[in-house]
Structure formats: C-alpha cells, structure tokens
C-alpha positions as CSV (number, residue, x, y, z in Angstrom):
1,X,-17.9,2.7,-16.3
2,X,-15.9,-0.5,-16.5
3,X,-13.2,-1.5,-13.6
4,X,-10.6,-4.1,-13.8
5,X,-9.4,-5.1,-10.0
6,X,-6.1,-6.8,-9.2
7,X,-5.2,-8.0,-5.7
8,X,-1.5,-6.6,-5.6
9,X,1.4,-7.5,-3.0
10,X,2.7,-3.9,-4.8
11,X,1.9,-1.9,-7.8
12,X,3.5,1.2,-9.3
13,X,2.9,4.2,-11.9
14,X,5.7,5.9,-13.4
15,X,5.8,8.6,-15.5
16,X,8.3,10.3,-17.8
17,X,10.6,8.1,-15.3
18,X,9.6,9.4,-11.7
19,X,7.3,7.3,-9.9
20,X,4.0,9.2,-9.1
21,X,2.2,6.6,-7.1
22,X,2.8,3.2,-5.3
23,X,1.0,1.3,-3.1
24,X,1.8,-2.1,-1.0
25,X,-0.7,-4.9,-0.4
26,X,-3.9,-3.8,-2.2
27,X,-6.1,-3.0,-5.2
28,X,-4.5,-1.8,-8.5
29,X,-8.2,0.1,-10.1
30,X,-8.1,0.4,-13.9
31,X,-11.0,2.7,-14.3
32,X,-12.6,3.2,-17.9
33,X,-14.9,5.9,-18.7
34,X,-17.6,5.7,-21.1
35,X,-19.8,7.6,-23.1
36,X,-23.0,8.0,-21.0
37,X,-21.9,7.2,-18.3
38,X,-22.7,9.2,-15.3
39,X,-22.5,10.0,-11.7
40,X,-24.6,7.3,-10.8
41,X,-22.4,4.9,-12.3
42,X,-19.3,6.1,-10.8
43,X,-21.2,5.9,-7.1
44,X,-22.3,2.6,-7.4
45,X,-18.5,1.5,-8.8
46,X,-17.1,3.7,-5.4
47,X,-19.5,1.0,-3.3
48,X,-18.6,-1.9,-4.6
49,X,-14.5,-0.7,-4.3
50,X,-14.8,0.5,-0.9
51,X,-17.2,-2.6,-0.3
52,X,-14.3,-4.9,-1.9
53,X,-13.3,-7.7,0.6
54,X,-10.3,-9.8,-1.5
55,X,-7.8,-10.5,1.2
56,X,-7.2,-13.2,3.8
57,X,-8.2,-12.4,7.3
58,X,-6.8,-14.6,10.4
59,X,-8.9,-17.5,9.3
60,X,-7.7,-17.3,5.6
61,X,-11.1,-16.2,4.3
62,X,-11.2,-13.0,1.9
63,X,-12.9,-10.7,4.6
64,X,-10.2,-7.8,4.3
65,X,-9.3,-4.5,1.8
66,X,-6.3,-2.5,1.1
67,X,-4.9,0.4,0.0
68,X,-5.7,1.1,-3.3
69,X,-3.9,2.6,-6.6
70,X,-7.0,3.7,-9.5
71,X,-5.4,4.4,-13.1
72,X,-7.5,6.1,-15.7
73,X,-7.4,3.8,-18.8
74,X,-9.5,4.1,-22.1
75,X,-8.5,0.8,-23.2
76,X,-11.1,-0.8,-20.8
77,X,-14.0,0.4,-23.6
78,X,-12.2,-1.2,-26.3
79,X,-15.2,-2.9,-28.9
80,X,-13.1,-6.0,-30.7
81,X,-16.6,-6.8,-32.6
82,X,-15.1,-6.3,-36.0
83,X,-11.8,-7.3,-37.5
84,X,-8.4,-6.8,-35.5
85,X,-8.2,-3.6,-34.1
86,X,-9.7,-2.7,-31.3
87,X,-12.1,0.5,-31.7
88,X,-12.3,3.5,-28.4
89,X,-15.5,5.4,-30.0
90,X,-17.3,4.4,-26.8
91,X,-14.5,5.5,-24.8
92,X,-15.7,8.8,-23.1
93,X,-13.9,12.4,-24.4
94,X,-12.2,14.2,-21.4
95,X,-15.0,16.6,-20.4
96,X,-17.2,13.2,-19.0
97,X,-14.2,11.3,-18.0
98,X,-11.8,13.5,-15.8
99,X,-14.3,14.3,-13.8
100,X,-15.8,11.0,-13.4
101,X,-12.1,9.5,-12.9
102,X,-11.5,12.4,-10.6
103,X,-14.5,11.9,-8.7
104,X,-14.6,8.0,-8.2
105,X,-10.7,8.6,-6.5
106,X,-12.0,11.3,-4.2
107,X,-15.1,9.4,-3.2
108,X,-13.1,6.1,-2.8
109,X,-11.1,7.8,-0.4
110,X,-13.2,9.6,1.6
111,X,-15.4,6.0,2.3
112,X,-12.3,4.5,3.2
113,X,-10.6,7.4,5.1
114,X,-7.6,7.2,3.3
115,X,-5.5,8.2,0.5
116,X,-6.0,6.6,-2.7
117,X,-3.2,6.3,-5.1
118,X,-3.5,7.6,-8.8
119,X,-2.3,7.6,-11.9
120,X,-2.2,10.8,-14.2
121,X,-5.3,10.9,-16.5
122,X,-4.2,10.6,-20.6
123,X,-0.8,10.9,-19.7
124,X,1.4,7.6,-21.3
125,X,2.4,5.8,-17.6
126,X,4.0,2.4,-16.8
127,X,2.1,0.4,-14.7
128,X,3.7,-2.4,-12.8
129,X,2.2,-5.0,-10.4
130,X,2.6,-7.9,-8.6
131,X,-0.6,-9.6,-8.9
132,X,-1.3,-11.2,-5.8
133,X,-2.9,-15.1,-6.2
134,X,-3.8,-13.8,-8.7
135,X,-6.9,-12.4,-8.2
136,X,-8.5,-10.3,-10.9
137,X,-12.2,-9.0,-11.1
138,X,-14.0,-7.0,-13.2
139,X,-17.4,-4.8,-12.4
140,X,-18.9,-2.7,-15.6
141,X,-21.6,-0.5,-13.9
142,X,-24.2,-1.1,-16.9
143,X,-24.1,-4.9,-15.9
144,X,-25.7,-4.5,-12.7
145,X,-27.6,-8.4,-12.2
C-alpha cells in the first residue's frame, strides 16, 4: 500500500456535485491499494497516520495531528517504467482493495477517536486542497528501512 500525505488548511471531495466529505486543518490520505498487499500492510500504514505529527505546536515544532480526509486512489500504483503511459496492472482489483481502503479508515479512526473523512472508493470525485506549507510525504508499506 502506498500513501501520499498533504498537510491541508482544508480539503474537499465532491461527487456528481454534492460534497461528500471536508475536513479543516489536517491530513488529505491518498491511499493506493496494491496487488499483495495485505492486512499487515494496511496496519502498519494506520500507525504511522495516527502516529503522524506534521503541525506546529506552541513552540512552532511539528509535534501536532489533525483531522483527516483518506481518498481511495489507484493512480498511486502507477509503473511509468516503459514509454508514456502510465500502467495500473499492480493496482489491486476491488475484492483486495475495498476492504483494505475500508479498513485502514475504520482503524484510523478508532486510534484517533474520531471521524475520519472519505472519499467514495472507484467513484470519479474532485478533490480540492489547500496544501498547507506545503508539506507532502509519502509512506509505501513495502519500503519499510
């Protein structure tokens, strides 16, 4: 599984023109699911979310979270090894990734005790953001050192 993290002031999913999920000052998650991936993955990726300290306390050190908005996106697999289009055939098929998506939001907010914003798995969304600093990291669970 592959995040992508971005410290947000506000972020946003919209769908077929309703908004489904917003958040303020926080974490926009992309989440990517591949094949192979499993459970394990997903709970070490929920630890090091949860564990995520990216904003300013009192003293201007990164030593807070905040709330958080995960959207499911196949993209993140993306192999660009060969010529100019991008090829998904590591991107997991629905029966690994919903759950594993699904999962990763629930855990994530249960650790934190609160709600955690989401997008709607496979469905075509508009994502807007206000990256905050910016600050944008990324964690892929197979690159563990």
């Amino acid at each position: 599984m592959r995040l992508v993290i971005q410290r947000v002031s506000r972020a946003n999913v919209v769908v077929e023109g309703k908004t489904v999920s917003e958040i303020g000052n926080g974490l926009l998650v992309l989440v990517g699911v591949e094949n192979g991936d499993k459970e394990e993955d997903m709970r070490w990726l929920v630890g090091k979310t949860v564990g995520m300290r990216i904003f300013d306390d009192e003293n201007g050190v990164m030593n807070r979270s905040g709330e958080i908005l995960a959207v499911s996106q196949f993209t993140l697999t993306a192999s660009t090894r060969k010529g100019n289009r991008p090829s998904y055939i590591r991107a997991a098929g629905h029966d690994l990734a919903v759950p594993l998506y699904e999962k990763y939001c629930e855990d994530v907010s249960a650790a934190l005790g609160k709600h955690v914003g989401k997008g709607i798995f496979g469905a075509e969304m508009q994502v807007s953001l206000v990256n905050d600093g910016p600050v944008t990291i990324v964690i892929d669970s197979r690159i563990k050192e």
